[in-house]
C-alpha positions as CSV (number, residue, x, y, z in Angstrom):
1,X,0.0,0.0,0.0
2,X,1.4,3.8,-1.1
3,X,1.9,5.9,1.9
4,X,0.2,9.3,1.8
5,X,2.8,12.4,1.0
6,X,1.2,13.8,4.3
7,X,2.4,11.3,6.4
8,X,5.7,10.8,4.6
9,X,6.2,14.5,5.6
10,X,5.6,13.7,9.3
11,X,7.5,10.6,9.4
12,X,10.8,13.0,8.4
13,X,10.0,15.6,10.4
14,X,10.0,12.9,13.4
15,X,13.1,11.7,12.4
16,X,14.5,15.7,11.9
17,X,13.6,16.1,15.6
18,X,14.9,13.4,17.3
19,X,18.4,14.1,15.7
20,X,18.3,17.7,17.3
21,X,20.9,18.1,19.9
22,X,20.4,18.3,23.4
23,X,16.4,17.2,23.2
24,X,15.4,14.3,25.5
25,X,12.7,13.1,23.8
26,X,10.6,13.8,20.7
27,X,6.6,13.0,20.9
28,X,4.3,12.7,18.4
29,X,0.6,13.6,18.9
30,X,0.9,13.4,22.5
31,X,0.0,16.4,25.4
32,X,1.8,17.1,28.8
33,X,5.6,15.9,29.2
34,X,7.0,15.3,32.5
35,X,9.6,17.6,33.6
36,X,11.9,14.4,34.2
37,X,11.9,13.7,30.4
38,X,12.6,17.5,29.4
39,X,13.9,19.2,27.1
40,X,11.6,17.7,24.9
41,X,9.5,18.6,21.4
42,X,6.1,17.4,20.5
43,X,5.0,17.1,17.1
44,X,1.4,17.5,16.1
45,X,0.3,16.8,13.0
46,X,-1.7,20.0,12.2
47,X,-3.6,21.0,9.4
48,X,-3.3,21.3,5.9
49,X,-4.9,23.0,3.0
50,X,-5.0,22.4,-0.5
51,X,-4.1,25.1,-2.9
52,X,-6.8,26.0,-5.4
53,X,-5.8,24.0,-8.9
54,X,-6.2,24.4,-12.2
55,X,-9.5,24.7,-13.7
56,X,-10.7,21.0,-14.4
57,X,-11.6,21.0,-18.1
58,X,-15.2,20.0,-18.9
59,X,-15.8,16.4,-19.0
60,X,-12.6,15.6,-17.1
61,X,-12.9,12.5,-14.7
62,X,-9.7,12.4,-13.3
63,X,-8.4,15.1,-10.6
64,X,-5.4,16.7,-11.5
65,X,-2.4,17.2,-9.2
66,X,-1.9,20.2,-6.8
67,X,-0.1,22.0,-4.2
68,X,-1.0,21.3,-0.8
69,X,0.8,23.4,2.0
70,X,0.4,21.6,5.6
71,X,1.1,22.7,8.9
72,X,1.9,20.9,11.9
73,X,2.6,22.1,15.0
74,X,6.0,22.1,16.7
75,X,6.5,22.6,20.6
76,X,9.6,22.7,22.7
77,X,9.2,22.2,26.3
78,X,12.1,23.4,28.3
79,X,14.1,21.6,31.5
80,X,12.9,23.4,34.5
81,X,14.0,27.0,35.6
82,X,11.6,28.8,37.1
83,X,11.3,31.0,39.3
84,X,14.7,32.9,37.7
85,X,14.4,31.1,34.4
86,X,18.5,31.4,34.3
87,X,19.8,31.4,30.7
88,X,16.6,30.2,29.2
89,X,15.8,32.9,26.7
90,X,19.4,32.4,25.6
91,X,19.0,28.2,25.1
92,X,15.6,29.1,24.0
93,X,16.7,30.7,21.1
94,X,19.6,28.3,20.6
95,X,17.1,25.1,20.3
96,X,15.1,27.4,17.7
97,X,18.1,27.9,15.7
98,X,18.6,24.4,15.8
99,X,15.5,23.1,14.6
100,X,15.5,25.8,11.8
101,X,18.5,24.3,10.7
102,X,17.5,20.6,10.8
103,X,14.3,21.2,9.2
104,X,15.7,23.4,6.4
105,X,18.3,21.4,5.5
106,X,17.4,17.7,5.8
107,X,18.0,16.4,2.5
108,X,15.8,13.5,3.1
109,X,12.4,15.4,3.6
110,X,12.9,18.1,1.4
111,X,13.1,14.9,-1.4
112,X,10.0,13.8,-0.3
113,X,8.4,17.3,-0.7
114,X,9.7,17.6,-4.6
115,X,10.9,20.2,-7.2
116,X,7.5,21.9,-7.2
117,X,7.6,21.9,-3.0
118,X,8.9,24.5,-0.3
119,X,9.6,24.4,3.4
120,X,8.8,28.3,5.1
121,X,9.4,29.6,7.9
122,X,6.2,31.5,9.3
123,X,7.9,32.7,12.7
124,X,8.0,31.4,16.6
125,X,5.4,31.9,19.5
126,X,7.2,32.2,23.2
127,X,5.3,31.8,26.4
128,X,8.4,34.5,27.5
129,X,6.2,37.6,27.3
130,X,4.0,39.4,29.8
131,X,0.9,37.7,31.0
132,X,2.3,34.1,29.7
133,X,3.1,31.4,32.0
134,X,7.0,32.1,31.4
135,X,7.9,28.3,31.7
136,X,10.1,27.8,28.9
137,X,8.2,27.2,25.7
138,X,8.4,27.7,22.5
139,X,6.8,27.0,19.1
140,X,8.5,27.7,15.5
141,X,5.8,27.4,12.9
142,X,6.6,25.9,9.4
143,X,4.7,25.6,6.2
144,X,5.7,22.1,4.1
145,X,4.2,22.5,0.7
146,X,3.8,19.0,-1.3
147,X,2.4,18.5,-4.4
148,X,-0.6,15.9,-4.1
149,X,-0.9,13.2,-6.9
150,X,-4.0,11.5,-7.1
151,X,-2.3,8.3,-8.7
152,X,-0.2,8.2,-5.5
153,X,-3.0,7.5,-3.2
């Protein structure tokens, strides 16, 4: 049986993760982490929307390819600090830059995403700001685009 683009995508981006440095544990689909197993990234697997395609001709059966730009979540869940939170803006930032990288640059998933596919960077979400619970968090948010082939599925 083919396996779906989508979930080729996440099965990469796993793999990306657990090969970040200085990360305990990767999770996939999974909600609270113990502090014992920290620092640690959960993966969602998001959502995804399909781009609008070209005009299907009349009489056309078949559906044609198109882009499909999906976007799962990422969270980091840093050690322990609080209350003074020492240095964790600092190796905050550093495990961002980090995960950037892997994801960028991972030969293997940007294969699976194709010539006609892109990997963006859409920003990162702290809880480090007033009114947040200032535990050590953070989320870089990504958009993998894919081109979806009906004869694949």
């Amino acid at each position: 049986m083919p396996t779906d683009r989508r979930e080729q995508v996440l099965t990469a981006l796993f793999a990306v993760l657990k090969a970040v440095d200085n990360v305990k544990v990767v999770v996939r689909n999974r909600g609270e982490l113990p502090a014992a197993i920290r620092p640690a990234v959960v993966l969602l697997d998001g959502d995804e929307r399909a781009r609008d395609g070209v005009q299907q001709e009349r009489g056309r059966l078949t559906a044609s390819p198109n882009l499909v730009d999906m976007s799962p979540e990422i969270y980091v869940v840093m050690d322990q600090r609080e209350p003074k939170n020492e240095r964790i803006g600092e190796d905050m930032n550093a495990m961002r830059m980090a995960i950037m990288k892997a994801i960028m640059t991972d030969a293997p998933l940007i294969a699976i995403l194709g010539s006609n596919g892109d990997i963006k960077y859409n920003g990162c979400a702290t809880d480090m700001a007033s009114g947040r619970s200032m535990e050590g968090q953070l989320s870089p948010k990504f958009t993998f685009t894919y081109v979806l082939k009906p004869s694949e599925l």
